[in-house]
VONU-476623 format. One line per field, with one value per residue: x, y negated, z negated of N, C-alpha, C in turn; residue in three letters. Coordinates in Angstrom, 2 decimals. Example, Ala and Ser with C-alpha at 12.3 -4.5 7.8 and 13.67 -1.06 7.14 Angstrom:
BEGIN
nc1 c(13.19, 12.85) $
nc2 c(5.69, 2.25) $
nc3 c(-7.80, -7.08) $
cac1 c(12.30, 13.67) $
cac2 c(4.50, 1.06) $
cac3 c(-7.80, -7.14) $
cc1 c(13.20, 12.90) $
cc2 c(3.30, -0.03) $
cc3 c(-7.80, -7.87) $
rest c(ala, ser) $
//
This chain:
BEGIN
nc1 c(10.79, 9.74, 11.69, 12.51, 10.01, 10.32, 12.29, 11.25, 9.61, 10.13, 9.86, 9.25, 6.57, 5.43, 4.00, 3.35, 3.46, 2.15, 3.89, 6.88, 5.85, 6.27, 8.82, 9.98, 9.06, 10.78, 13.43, 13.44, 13.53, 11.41, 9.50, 7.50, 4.11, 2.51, 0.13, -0.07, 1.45, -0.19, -2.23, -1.36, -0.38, -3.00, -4.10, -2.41, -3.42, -5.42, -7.47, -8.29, -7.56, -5.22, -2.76, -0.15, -0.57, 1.39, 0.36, -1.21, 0.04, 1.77, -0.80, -1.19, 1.15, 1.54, -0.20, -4.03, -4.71, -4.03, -6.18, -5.04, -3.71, -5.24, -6.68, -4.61, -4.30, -7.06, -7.20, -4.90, -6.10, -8.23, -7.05, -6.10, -8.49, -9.84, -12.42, -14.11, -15.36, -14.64, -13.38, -9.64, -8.75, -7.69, -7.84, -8.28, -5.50) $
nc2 c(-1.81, 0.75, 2.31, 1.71, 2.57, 4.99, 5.47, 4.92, 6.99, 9.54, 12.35, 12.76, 13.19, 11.61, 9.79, 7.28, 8.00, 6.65, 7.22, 7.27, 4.60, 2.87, 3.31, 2.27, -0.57, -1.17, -0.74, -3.00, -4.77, -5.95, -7.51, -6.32, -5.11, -2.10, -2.23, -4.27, -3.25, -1.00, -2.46, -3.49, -1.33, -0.14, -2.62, -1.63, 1.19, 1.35, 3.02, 4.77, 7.19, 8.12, 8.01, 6.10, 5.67, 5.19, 3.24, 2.30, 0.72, -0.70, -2.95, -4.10, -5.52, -6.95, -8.58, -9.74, -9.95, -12.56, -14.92, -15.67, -13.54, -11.63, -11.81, -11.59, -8.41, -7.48, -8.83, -7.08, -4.52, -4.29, -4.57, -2.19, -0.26, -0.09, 0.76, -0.06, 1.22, 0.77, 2.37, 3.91, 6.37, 8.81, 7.99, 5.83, 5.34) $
nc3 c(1.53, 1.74, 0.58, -1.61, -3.14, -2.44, -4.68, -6.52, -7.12, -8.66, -8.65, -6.40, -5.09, -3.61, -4.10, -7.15, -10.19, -13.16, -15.37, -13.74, -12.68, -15.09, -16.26, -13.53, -14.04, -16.30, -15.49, -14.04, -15.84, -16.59, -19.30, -20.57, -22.07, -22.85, -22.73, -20.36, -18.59, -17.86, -17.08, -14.68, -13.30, -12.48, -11.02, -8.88, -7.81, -6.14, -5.43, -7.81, -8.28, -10.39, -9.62, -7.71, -4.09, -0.83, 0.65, -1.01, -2.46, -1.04, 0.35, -2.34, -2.23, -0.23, 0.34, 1.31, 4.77, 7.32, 9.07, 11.19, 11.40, 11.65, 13.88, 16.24, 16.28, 16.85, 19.07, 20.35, 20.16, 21.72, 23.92, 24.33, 24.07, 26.83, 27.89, 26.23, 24.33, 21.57, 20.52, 20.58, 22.75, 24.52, 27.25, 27.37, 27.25) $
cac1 c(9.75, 9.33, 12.72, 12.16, 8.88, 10.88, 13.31, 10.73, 8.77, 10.99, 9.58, 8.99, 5.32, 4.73, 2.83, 3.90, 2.30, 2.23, 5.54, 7.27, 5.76, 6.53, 9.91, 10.36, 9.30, 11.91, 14.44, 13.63, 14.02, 10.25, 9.18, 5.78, 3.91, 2.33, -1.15, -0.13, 1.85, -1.24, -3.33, -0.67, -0.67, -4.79, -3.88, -1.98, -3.99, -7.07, -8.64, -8.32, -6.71, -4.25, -1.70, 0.38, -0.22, 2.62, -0.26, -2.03, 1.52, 1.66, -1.93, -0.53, 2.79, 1.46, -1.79, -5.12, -4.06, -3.95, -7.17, -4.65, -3.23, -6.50, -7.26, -3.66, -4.65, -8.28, -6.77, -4.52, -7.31, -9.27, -6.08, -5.95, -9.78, -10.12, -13.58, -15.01, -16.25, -14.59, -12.55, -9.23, -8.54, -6.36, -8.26, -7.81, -4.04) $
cac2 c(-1.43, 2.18, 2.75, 1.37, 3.32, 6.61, 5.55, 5.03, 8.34, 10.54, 13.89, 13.58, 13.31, 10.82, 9.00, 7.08, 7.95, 6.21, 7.31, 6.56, 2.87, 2.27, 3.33, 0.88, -2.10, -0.77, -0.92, -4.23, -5.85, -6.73, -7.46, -5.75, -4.40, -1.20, -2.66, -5.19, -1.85, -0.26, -3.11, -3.80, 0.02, -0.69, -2.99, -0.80, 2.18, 1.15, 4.28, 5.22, 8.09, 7.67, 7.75, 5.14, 6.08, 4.17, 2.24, 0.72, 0.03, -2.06, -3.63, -4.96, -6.11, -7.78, -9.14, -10.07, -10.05, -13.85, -14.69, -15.60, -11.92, -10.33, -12.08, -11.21, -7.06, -7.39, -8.71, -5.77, -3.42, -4.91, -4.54, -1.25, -0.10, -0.62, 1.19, -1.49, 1.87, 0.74, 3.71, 3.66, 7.59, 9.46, 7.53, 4.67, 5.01) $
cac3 c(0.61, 1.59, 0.18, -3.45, -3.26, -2.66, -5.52, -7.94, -6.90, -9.21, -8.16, -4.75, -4.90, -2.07, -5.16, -7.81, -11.68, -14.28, -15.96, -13.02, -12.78, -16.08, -15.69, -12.96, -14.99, -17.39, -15.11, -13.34, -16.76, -17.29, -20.75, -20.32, -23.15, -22.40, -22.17, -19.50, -17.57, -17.59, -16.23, -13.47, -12.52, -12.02, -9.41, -7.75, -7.95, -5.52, -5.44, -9.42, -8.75, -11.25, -8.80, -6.61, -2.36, -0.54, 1.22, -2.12, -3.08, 0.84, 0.12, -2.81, -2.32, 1.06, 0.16, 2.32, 6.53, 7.51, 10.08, 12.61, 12.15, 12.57, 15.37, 17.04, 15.69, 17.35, 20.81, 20.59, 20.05, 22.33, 25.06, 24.32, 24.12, 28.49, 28.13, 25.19, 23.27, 20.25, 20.37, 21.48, 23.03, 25.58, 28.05, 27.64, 27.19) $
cc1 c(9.64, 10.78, 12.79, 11.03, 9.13, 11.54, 12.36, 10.22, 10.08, 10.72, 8.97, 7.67, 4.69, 3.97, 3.47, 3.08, 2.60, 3.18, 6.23, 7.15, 6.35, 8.13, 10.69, 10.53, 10.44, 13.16, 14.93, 13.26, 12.57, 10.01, 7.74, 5.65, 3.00, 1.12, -0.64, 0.57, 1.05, -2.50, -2.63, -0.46, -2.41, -4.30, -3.90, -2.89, -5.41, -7.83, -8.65, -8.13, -5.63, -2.93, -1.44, 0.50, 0.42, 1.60, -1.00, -1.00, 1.90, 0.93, -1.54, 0.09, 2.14, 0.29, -2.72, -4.07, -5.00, -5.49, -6.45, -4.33, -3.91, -7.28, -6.30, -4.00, -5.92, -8.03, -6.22, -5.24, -8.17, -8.28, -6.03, -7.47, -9.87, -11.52, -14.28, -15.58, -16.03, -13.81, -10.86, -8.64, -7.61, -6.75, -8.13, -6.26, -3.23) $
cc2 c(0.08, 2.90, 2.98, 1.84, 4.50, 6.48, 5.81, 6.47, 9.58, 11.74, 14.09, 13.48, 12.87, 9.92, 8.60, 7.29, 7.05, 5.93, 7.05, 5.13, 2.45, 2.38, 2.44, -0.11, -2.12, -1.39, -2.42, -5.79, -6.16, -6.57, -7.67, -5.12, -3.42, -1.49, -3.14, -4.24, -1.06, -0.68, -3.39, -2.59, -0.14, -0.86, -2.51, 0.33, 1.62, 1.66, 4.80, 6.50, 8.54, 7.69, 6.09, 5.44, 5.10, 3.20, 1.57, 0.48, -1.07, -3.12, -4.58, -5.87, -7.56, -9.01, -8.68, -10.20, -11.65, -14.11, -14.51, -13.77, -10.78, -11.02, -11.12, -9.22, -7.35, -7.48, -7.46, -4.80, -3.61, -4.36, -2.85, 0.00, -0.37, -0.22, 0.31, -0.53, 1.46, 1.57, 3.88, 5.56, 7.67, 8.68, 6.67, 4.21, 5.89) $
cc3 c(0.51, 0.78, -1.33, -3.59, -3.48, -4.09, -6.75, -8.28, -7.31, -8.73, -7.06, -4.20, -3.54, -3.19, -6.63, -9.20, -12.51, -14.92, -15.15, -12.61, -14.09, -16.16, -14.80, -13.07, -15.87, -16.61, -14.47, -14.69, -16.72, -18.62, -20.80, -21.40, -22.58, -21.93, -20.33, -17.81, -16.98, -16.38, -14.49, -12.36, -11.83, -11.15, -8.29, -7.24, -7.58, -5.55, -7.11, -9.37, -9.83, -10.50, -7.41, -4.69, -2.34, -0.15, 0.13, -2.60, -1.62, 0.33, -1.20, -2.83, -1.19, 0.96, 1.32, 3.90, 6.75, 8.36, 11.38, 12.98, 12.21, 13.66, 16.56, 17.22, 16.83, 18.99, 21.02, 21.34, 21.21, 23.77, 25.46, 24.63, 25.83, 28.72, 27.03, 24.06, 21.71, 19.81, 21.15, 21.49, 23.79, 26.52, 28.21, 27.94, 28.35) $
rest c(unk, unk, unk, unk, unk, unk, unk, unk, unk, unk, unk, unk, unk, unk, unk, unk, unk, unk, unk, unk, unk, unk, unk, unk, unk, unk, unk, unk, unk, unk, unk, unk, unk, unk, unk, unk, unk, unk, unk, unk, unk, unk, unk, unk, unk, unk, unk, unk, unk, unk, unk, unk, unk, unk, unk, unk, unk, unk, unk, unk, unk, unk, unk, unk, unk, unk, unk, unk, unk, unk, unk, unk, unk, unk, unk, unk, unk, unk, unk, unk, unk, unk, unk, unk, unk, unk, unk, unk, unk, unk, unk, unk, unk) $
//
């Protein structure tokens, strides 16, 4: 994923715009009309920046995190946290 994220990101940005998404659909053969390019950029674009971060391009792609795999995440945290603050620091680790 992070690869085809760089590819699309023509200038390097770290962020994908607009013209670059649309571009992409271009290339991956969708038969999108500019509206429907626009609304599918939305998506992506969580914060309405008008830009693509690699992570609302993740959140996307990946969806919602399962329950089981925020349970498995929380034990982690929890493994890691040895003082319970909620915090996990130098101290603990």
């Amino acid at each position: 994923m992070g690869r085809y994220f760089k590819n699309i990101d023509d200038d390097n940005s770290g962020q994908i715009d607009i013209d670059e998404f649309t571009k992409a659909v271009a290339e991956q053969k969708l038969d999108l009309s500019i509206d429907d390019i626009r609304l599918m950029f939305a998506a992506f674009d969580r914060d309405k920046s008008g830009q693509i971060r690699y992570d609302e391009f993740l959140r996307v792609i990946k969806g919602p995190v399962s329950d089981q795999r925020l349970e498995l995440i929380k034990r982690a945290f929890q493994s890691l946290d040895r003082d319970g603050s909620g915090i996990v620091d130098y101290k603990d680790i």
